[in-house]
VOGU-3710 file (C-alpha; in Angstrom, 3 decimals, decimal comma):
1> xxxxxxxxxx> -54,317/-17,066/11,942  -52,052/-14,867/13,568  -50,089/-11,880/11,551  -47,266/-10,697/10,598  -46,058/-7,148/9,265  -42,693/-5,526/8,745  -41,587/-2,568/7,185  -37,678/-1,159/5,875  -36,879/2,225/4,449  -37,281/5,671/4,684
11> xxxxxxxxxx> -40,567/6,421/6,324  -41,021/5,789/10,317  -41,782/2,651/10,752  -44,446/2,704/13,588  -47,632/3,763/11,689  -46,969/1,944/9,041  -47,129/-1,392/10,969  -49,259/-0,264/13,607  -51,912/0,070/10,830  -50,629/-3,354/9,289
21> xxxxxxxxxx> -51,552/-5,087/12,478  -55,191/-3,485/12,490  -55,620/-4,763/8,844  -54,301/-8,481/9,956  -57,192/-7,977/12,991  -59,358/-10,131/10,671  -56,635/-13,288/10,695  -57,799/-13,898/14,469  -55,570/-13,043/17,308  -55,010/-13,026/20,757
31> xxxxxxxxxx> -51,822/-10,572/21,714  -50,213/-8,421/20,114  -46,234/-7,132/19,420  -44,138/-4,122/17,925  -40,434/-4,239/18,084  -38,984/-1,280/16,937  -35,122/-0,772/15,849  -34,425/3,566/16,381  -31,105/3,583/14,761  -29,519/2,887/18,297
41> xxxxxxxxxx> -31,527/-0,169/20,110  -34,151/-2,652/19,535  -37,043/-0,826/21,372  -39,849/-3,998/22,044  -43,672/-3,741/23,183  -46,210/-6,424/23,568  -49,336/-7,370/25,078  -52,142/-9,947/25,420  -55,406/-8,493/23,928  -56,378/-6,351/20,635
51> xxxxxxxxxx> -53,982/-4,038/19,009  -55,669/-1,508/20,380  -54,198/-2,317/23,715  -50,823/-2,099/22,183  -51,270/1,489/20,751  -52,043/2,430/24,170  -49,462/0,345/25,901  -47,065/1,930/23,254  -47,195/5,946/23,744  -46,581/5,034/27,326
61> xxxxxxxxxx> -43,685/2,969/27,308  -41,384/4,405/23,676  -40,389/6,603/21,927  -41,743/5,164/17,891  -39,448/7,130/16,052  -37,381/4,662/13,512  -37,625/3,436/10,301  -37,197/-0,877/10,736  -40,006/-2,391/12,536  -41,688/-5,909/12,826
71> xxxxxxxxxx> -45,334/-6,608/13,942  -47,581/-9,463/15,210  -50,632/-10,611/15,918  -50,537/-14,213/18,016  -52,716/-16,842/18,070  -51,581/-18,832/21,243  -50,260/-22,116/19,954  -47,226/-23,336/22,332  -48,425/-21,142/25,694  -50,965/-19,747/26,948
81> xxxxxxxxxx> -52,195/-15,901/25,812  -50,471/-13,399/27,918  -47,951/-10,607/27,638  -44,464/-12,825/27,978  -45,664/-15,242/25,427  -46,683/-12,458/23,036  -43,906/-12,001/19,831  -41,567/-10,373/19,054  -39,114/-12,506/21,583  -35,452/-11,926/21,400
91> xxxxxxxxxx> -32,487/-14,119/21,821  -30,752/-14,252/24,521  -27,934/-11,830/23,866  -30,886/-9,327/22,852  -29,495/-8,570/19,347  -32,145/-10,828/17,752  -35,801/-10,454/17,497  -38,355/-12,103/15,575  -41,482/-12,710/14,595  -43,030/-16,103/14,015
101> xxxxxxxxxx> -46,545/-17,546/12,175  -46,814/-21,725/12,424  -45,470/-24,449/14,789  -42,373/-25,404/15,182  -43,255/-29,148/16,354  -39,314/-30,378/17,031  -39,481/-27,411/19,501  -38,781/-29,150/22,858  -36,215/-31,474/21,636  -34,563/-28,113/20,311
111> xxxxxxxxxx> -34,896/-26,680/24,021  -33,442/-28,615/25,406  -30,845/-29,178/23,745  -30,082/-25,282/23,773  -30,619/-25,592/27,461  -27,860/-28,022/27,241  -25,574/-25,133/25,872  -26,566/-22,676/28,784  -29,333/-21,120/27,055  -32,355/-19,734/29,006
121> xxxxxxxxxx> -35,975/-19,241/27,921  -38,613/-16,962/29,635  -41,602/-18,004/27,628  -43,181/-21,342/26,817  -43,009/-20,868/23,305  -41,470/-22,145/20,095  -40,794/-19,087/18,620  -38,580/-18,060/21,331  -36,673/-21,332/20,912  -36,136/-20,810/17,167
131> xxxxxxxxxx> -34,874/-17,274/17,922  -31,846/-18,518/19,649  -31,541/-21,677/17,907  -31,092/-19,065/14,929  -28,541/-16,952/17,810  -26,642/-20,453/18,570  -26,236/-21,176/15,081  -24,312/-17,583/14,099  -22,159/-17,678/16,580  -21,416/-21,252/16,227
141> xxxxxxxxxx> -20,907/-21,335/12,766  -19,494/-17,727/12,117  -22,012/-17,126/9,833  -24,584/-13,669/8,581  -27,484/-13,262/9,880  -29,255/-15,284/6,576  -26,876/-18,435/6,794  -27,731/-18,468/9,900  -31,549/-18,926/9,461  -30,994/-20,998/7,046
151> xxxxxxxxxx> -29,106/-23,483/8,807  -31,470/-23,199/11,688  -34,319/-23,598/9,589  -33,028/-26,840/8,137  -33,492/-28,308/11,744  -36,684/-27,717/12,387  -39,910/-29,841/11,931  -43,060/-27,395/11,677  -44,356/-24,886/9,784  -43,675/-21,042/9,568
161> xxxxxxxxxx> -43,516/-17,383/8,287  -40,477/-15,540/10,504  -39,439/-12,074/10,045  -35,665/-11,754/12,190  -33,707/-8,731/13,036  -30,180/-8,458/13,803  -28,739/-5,318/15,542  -25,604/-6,368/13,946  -27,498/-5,530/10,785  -29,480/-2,411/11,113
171> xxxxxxxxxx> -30,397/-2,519/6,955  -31,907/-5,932/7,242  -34,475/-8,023/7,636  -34,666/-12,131/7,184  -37,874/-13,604/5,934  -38,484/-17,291/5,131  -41,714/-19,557/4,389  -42,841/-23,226/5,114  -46,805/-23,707/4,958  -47,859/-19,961/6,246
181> xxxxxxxxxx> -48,057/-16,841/3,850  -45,605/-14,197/3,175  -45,811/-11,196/0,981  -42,939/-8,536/0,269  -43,815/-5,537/-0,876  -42,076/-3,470/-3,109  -41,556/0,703/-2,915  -39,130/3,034/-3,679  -36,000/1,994/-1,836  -38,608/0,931/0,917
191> xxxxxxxxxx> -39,929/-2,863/1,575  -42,943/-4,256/3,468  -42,962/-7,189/4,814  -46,833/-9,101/6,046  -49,221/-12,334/5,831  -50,803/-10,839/2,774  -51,350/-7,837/1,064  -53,323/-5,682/3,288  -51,189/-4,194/5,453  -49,282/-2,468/1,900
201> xxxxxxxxxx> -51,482/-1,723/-0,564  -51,875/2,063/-0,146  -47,871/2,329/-0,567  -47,852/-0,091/-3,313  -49,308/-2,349/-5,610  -46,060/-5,068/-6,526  -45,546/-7,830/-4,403  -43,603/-10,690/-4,239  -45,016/-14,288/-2,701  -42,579/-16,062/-1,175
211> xxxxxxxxxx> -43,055/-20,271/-2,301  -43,006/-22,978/0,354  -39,062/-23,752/1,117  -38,229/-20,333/0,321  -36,533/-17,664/1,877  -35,325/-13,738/1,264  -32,437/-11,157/3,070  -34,268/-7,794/2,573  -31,760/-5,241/2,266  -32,945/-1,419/2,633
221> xxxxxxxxxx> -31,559/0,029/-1,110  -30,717/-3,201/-2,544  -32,452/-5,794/-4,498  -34,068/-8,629/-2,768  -32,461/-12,026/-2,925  -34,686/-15,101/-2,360  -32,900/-18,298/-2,097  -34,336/-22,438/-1,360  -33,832/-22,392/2,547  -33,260/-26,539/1,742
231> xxxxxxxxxx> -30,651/-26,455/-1,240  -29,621/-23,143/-1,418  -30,718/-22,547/-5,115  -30,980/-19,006/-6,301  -34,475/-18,056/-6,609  -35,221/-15,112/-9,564  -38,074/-12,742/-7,992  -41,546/-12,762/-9,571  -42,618/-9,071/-8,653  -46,895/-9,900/-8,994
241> xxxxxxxxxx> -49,222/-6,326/-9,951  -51,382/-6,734/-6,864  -55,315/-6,552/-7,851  -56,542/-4,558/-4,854  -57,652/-1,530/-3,613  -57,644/0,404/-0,221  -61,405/1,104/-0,366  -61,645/-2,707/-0,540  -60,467/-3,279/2,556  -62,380/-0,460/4,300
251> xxxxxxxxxx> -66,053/-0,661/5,751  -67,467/1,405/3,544  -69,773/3,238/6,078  -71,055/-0,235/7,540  -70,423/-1,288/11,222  -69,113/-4,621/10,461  -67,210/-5,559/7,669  -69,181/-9,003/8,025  -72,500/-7,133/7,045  -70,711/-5,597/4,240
261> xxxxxxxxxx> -70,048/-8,624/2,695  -73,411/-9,802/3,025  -74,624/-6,967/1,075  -71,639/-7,625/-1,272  -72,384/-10,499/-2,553  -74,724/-9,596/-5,661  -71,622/-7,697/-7,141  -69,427/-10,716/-5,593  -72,037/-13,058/-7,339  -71,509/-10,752/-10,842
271> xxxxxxxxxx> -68,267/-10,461/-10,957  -67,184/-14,296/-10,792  -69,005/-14,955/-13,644  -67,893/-11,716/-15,629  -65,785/-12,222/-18,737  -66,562/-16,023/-18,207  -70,039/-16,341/-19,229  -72,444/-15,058/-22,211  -76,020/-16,207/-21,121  -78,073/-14,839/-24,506
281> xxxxxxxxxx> -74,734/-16,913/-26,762  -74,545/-20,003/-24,399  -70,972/-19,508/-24,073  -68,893/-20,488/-20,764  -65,284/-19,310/-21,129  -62,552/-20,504/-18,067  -59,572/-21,101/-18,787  -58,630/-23,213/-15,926  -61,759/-25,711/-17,395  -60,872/-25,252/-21,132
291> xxxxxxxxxx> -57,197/-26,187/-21,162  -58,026/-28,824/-19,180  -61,487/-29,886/-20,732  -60,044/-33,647/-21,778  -58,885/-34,935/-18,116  -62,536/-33,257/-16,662  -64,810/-35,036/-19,558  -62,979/-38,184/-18,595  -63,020/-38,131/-14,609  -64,641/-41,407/-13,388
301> xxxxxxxxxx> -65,016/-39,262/-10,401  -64,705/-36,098/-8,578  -62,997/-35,773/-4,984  -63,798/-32,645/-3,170  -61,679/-31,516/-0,308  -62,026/-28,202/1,831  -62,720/-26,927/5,584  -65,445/-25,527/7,426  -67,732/-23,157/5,131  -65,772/-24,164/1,915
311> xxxxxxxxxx> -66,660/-27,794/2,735  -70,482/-26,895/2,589  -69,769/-25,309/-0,666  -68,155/-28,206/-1,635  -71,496/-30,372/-0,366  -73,511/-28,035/-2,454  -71,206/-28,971/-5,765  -71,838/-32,613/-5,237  -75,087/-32,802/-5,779  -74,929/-29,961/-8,704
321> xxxxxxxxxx> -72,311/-32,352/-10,341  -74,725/-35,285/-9,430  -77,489/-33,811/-10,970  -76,175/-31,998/-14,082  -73,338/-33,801/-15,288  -74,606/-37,460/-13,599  -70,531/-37,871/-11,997  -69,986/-39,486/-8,749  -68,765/-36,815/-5,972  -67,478/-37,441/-2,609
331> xxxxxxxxxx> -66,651/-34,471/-0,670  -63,710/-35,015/2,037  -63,145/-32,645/4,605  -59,145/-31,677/3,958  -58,260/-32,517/7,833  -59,315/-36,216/7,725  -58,335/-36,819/3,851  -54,632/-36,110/4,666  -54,629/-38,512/7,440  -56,686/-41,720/5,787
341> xxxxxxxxxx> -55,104/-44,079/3,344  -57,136/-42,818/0,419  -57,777/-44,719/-2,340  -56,866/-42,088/-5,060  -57,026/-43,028/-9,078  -55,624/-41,148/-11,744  -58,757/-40,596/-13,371  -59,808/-39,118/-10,477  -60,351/-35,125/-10,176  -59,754/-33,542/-7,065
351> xxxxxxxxxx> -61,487/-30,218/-6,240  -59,161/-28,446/-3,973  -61,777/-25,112/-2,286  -60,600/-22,758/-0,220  -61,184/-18,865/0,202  -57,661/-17,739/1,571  -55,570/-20,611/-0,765  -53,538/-21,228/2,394  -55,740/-23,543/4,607  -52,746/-25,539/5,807
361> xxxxxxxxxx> -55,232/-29,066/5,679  -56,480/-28,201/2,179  -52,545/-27,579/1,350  -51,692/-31,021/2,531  -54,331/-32,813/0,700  -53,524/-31,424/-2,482  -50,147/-33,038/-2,062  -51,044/-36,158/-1,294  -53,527/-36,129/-4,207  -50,726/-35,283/-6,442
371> xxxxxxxxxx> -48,620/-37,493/-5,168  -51,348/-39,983/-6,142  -51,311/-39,244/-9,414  -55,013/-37,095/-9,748  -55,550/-34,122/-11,027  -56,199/-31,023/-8,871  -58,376/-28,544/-9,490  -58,326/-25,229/-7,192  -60,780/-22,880/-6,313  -60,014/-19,818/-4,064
381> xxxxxxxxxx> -60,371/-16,208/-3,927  -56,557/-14,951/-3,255  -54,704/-14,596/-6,329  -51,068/-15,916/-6,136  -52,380/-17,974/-2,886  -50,819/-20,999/-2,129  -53,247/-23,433/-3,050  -53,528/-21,275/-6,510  -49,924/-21,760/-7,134  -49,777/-26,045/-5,741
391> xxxxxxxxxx> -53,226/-27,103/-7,630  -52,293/-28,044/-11,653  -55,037/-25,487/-12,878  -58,186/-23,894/-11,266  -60,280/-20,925/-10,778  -60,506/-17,726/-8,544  -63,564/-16,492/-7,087  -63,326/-12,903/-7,905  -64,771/-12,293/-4,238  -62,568/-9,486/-3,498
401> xxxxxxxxxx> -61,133/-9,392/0,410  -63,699/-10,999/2,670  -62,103/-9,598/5,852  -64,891/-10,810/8,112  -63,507/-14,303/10,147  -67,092/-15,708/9,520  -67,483/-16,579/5,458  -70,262/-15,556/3,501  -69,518/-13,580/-0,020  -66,800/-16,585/-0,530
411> xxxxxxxxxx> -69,383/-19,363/0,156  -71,869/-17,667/-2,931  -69,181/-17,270/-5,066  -67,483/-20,799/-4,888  -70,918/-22,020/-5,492  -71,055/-19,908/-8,527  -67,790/-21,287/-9,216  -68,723/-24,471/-9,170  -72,002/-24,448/-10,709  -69,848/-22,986/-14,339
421> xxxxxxxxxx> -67,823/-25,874/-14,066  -70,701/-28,006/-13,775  -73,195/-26,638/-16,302  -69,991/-26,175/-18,873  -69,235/-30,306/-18,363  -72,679/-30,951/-18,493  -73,619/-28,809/-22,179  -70,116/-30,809/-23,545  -70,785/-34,470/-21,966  -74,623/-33,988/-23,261
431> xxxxxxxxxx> -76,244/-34,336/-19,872  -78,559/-31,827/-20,134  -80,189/-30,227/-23,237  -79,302/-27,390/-25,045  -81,856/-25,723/-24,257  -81,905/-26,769/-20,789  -78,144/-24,983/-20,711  -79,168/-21,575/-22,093  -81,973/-21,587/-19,700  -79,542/-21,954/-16,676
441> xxxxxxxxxx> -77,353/-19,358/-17,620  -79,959/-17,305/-18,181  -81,304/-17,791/-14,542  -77,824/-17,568/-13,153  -77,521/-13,931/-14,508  -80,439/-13,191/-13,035  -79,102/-14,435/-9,533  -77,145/-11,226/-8,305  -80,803/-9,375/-8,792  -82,292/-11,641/-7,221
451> xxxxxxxxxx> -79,864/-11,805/-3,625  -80,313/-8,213/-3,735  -84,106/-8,549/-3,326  -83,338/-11,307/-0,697  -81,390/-8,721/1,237  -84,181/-6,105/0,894  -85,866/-8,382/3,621  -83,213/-7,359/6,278  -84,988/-5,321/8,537  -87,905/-8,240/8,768
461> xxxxxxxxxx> -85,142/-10,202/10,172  -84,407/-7,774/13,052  -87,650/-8,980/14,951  -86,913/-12,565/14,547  -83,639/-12,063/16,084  -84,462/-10,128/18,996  -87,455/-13,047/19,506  -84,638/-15,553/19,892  -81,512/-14,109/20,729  -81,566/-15,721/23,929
471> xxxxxxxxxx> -81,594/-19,399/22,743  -79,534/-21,637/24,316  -79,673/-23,700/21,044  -81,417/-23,848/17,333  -81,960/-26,146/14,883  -81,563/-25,942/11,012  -83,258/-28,041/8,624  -82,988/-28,300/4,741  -82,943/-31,511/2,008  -81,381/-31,600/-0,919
481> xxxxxxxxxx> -79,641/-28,585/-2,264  -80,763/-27,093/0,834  -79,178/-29,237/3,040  -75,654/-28,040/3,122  -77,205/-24,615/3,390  -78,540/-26,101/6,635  -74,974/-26,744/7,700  -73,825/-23,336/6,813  -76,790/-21,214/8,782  -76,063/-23,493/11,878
491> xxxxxxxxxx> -72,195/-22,574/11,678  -72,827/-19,070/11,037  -74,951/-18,460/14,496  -71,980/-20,765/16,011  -69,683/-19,078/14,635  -70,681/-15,401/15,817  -73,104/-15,180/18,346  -71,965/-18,516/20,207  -75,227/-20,268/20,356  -75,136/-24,215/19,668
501> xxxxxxxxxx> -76,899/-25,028/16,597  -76,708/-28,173/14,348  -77,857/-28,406/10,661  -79,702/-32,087/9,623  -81,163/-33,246/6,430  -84,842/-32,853/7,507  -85,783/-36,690/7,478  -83,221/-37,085/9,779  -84,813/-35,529/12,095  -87,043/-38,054/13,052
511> xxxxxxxxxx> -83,905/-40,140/13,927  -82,764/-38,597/16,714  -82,783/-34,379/16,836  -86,784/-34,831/17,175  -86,362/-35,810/20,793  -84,898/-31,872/21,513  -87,707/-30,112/20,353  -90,478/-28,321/22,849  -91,596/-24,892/23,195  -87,923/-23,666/23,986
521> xxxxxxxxxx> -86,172/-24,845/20,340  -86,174/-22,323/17,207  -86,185/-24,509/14,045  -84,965/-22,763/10,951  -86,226/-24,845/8,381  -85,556/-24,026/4,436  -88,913/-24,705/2,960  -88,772/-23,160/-0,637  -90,568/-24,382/-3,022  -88,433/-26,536/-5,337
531> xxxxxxxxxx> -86,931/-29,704/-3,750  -88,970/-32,104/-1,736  -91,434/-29,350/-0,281  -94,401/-31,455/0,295  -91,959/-33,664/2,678  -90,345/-30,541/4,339  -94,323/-29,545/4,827  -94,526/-32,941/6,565  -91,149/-32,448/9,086  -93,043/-28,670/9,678
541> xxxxxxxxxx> -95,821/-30,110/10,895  -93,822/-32,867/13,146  -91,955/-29,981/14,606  -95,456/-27,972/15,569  -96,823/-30,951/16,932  -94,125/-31,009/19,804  -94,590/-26,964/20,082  -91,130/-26,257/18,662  -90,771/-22,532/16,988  -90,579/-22,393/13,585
551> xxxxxxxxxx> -88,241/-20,016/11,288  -89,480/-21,077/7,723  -87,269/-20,082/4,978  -89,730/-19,873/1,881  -90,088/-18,654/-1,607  -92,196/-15,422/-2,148  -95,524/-15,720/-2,027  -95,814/-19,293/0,348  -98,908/-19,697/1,785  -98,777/-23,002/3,538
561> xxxxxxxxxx> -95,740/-22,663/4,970  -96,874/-19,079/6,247  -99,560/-21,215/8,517  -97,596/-23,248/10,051  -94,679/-21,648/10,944  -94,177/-18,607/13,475  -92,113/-16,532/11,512  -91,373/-16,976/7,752  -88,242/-15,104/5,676  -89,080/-14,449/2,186
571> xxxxxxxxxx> -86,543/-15,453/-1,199  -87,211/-15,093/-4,673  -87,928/-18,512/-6,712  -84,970/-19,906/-9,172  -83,785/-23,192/-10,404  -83,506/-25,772/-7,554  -79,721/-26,380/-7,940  -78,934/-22,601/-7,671  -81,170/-21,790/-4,501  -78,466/-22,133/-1,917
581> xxxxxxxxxx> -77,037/-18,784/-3,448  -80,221/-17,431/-1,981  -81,054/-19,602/0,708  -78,064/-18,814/2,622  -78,707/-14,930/2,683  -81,356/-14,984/5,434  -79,167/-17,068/7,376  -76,341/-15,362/6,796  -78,574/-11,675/8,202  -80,118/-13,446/11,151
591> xxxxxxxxxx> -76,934/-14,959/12,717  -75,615/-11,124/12,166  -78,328/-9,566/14,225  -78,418/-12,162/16,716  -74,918/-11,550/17,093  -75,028/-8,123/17,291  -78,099/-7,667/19,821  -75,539/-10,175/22,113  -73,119/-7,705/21,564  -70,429/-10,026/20,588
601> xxxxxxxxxx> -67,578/-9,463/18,274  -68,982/-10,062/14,529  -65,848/-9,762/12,793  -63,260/-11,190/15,199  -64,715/-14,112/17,106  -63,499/-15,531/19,916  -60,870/-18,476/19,262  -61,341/-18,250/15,432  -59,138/-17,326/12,583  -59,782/-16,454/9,427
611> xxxxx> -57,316/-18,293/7,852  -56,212/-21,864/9,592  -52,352/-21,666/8,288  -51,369/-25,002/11,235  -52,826/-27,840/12,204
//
């Protein structure tokens, strides 16, 4: 959430973080900022709505010529979404501006104690606060423009990626770090500053990630120096070869990038087991799961912690783990780990998932785990992520940018993920047969094939969605493996097309959700053919009884579910414990379309963010 760019050097500023900002548009936003320094004056322009707004609002009211500028995108926090609320804010003297990701949660206490001093505010946020508590502390202290943040910084309770500008110092810019992203970028006598990589990656491919507790003076023509904002330690750079490309983060002729990464999943699927798996040898290379082979053969259990989609990924892993390697999982969500008193053993494995590696909740849970004395495991897609760089080994996704706020390529691949881990514990604790083991890999090769004939059903889909687009609310039903996938196609619809929908187990139906169904209530129920179908047959019929409309999910060729239900989406058959990695693509197309025919925003929700950085 929320997103910051900057940019130093030679080239004029403006385009370069104009474009920035329409990269971040994915983080989730709701206003938008440019303050530009001309060689003369801070020139500042911001505005509640899309970035677009801004480039409009812009050519009216500046000139962009200069070659310093910072750029955000807000997610209201402290104060409502509108233009005097939107960053930059300056001090009060007007020679400092900043930029500000997180929450600063000593903020009123700091107000008012600045009020105290004769300071005035003309927002209601913290950022604006930490701006002059940053002013107050220079001129109090005599001290440059980084002292100065430092100092300040040392004050504050909260979380945070700033980017400050001093007048004073037209070849400067300030950056520090505490629980939100930052990424420097590094050109030819030229630096960009932003949340990740995006916003640089056409002007260059090094990059420096700032650590938690860190900060960095960026000095046009002069090396960077990054420094502990707590202790003051000198920090060496680590300059990281970023592994991304421009026509990654483009939508490569699609309308959404969300549909894109629908249809990129086989590759997505392909390339996370690449160079880790030999199906015809029965060989499972990982690195993360080989140097650490002793302390994951020995778990007396497996904790699982992540948020929102990544959580039903991680619901999906339990029961593979139950089933293959016979290991007691309990999956946590992150947000409600970090605040119990868990009881945590050292022979415990934690399973930290997340796609960004930044989900502030996941972040603190990994902590606390260590803390504990477990071992963490990490799985995300960002390399040189947080989470990648807290966890004590792991394993990346390979997903490439999922730019589209509503998950789908990362929830297949962390189940793909996942399921090597599993089936490599499994062959080396002797839980399933050898030649059990070669047959899985075997079938999991054959997976990316397999979602690509999944998605070759698409334009069935269409008419479903137009049947029901007008819901007020749906249903989705799955048991076993196919439950969490239940979870996931409810959140999608929520997610994008704001209908209400609730995933159950399908027994549990009968317990309560039974009592909404009539002629009015779409049922999407996962009815393939491995896992319980005779029972899911069963809850089918309970559901026609009571005249609800049924959206059967099947495996080619069903006939019985064909009867019974109204409208039935074709997959291909494979082993039960791999099936969400096709279940989930029908789901994932029909809360698209749906979506679309409502004409909302696929990519950019309304009050989501693709990456939850605060609490």
């Amino acid at each position: 959430m929320c997103g910051i760019v900057g940019y130093i050097g030679h080239r004029e500023a403006y385009p370069i973080v104009l474009k920035g900002l329409k990269r971040l548009e994915y983080r989730g936003y709701d206003s938008a900022g440019i303050a530009l320094y001309d060689g003369e004056k801070i020139k500042l322009s911001k505005t509640k709505g899309k970035v677009a707004d801004l480039e409009e609002r812009l050519e009216k009211e500046i000139s962009t010529n200069g070659t310093i500028a910072i750029g955000h995108t807000r997610w209201a926090t402290h104060g409502v979404p509108n233009d005097v609320n939107s960053h930059p804010h300056y001090s009060n003297s007007g020679d400092l501006v900043i930029i500000h990701n997180g929450i600063i949660e000593n903020y009123d206490s700091l107000r008012k104690e600045l009020e105290k001093r004769g300071y005035t505010f003309t927002s209601d946020t913290d950022t604006e606060v930490l701006v002059n508590l940053i002013e107050d502390v220079q001129i109090n202290e005599k001290v440059k423009l980084g002292k100065a943040v430092q100092i300040a910084l040392n004050q504050t309770i909260g979380a945070y990626a700033i980017a400050v500008f001093d007048i004073k110092k037209p070849n400067e810019i300030v950056v520090a770090r505490l629980g939100s992203p930052l990424a420097i970028g590094i050109g030819e006598d030229e630096f960009f500053i932003a949340s990740d990589a995006s916003p640089f990656i056409e002007y260059t491919n090094n990059a420096i990630y700032l650590e938690d507790g860190e900060m960095a003076v960026v000095r046009r023509g002069k090396e960077i120096k990054i420094r502990k904002i707590k202790n003051d330690r000198k920090v060496a750079p680590y300059i990281q070869e970023l592994q991304l490309n421009l026509e990654q983060i483009e939508k490569g002729g699609y309308d959404h990038f969300m549909m894109k990464e629908i249809y990129e999943q086989p590759d997505a699927i392909s390339d996370t087991y690449r160079g880790r798996m030999l199906a015809a040898e029965g060989i499972i290379k990982m690195a993360g799961v080989d140097d650490n082979l002793a302390k994951l053969l020995n778990a007396k259990r497996i904790i699982i912690i992540a948020c929102g989609t990544s959580w039903h990924a991680g619901l999906v892993a339990e029961y593979i783990f139950e089933e293959l390697v016979r290991l007691p999982v309990e999956v946590e969500y992150a947000s409600e780990f970090r605040y119990r008193n868990p009881v945590i053993h050292q022979d415990d494995v934690v399973i930290a998932i997340s796609q960004s590696g930044e989900t502030a909740d996941t972040m603190a849970a990994i902590k606390m785990a260590k803390e504990q004395g477990a071992f963490v495991f990490g799985v995300c897609n960002v390399v040189g992520s947080s989470i990648s760089r807290e966890t004590h080994a792991g394993a990346y996704t390979h997903a490439g940018p999922e730019i589209g706020v509503a998950s789908t390529k990362a929830f297949t691949t962390q189940i793909t993920v996942l399921a090597l881990i599993a089936l490599k514990l499994a062959e080396r604790k002797g839980t399933i047969s050898n030649s059990e083991f070669y047959s899985y890999l075997q079938e999991l090769e054959r997976i990316p094939a397999k979602v690509k004939k999944a998605l070759t059903y698409n334009d069935q889909i269409i008419p479903i969605a137009k049947a029901y687009k007008d819901a007020k609310n749906f249903l989705y039903l799955g048991r076993g493996f196919n439950f969490p996938v239940a979870l996931e196609g409810a959140l999608k619809l929520k997610e994008i097309s704001y209908i209400h929908a609730e995933g159950y187990p399908a027994a549990e139906m009968k317990h309560g959700p039974i009592a909404l169904i009539d002629e009015h209530m779409p049922v999407v129920v996962i009815a393939t053919k491995k896992g319980h179908y005779d029972k899911v047959v069963s809850n089918i019929q309970e559901i026609k009884s009571r005249k609800g409309k049924i959206i059967g999910i099947v495996t080619e060729g069903d006939v019985t579910v064909r009867e019974l239900a109204d409208h039935v989406i074709e997959i291909p058959e494979t082993e039960e414990f791999l099936m969400p990695l096709l279940s989930t693509i029908p789901l994932q197309l029909l809360s698209y379309h749906i979506a679309v025919l409502l004409d909302k925003n696929v990519d950019q929700p309304r009050n989501l963010a693709k990456s939850v950085t605060v609490e």
